[in-house]
C-alpha positions in Angstrom: 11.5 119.4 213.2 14.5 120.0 211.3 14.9 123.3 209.3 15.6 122.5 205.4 18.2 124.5 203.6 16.6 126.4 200.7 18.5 123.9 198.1 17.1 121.2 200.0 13.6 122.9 200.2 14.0 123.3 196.2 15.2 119.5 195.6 12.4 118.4 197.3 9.9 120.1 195.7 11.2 119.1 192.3 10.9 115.6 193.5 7.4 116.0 194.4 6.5 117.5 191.5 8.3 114.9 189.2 6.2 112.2 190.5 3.0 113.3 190.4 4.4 114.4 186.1 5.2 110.9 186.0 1.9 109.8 187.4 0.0 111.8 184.6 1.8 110.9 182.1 1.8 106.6 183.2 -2.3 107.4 183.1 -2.6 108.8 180.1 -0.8 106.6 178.2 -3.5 103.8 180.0 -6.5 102.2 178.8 -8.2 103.9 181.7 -7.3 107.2 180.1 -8.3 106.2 176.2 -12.1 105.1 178.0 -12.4 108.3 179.9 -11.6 110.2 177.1 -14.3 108.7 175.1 -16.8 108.9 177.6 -16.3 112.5 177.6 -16.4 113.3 174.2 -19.5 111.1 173.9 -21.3 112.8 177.0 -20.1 116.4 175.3 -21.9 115.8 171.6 -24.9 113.9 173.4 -25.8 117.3 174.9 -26.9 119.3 172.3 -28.5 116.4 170.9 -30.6 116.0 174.2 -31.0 120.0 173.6 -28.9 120.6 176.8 -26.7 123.2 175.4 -26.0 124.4 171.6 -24.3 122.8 169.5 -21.7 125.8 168.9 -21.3 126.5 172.4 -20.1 122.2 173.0 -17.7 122.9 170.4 -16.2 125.8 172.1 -15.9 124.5 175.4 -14.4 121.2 174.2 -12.3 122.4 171.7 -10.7 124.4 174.2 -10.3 122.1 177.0 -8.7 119.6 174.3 -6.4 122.6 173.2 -5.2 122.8 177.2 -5.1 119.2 177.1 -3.2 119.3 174.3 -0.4 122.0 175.7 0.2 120.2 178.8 0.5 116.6 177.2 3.3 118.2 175.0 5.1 119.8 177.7 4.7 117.0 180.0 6.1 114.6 176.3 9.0 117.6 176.3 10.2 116.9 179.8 9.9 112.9 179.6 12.1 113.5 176.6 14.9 115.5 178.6 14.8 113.2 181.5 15.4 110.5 179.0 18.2 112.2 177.6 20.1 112.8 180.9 19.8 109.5 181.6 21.4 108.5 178.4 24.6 110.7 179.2 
């Protein structure tokens, strides 16, 4: 097996990582996405009406994992936009 140079070791990693980015964001732009979404959000405020957990403690949880969401769909939005870019120039 040939040894990769640490450039090449870099490049590919950056490659790798680009398409699984570009994977994300293709599926959450999708129908697919906008259904699982609301599934979840339905399933989350049907559990403290089935008494499953408070009411307080749903919000918490999925106001922060929308707040994650939320941080990675803009930073994955940032680098779509810079790719964009470079392809312009």
């Amino acid at each position: 097996m040939e040894k990769l140079s640490r450039a090449e070791l870099r490049e590919k990693n950056i490659n790798f990582l680009t398409k699984v980015i570009d994977g994300v964001m293709w599926w959450t732009g999708s129908i697919q996405s906008l259904v699982m979404h609301s599934i979840v959000v339905i399933a989350a405020f049907a559990l403290p009406v089935l008494h499953n957990v408070s009411l307080d403690r749903m919000l918490l949880i999925l106001t922060t994992v929308l707040s994650l969401e939320a941080l990675y769909l803009a930073i994955f939005i940032h680098m779509s936009v810079n790719r964009s870019h470079e392809h312009i120039e």
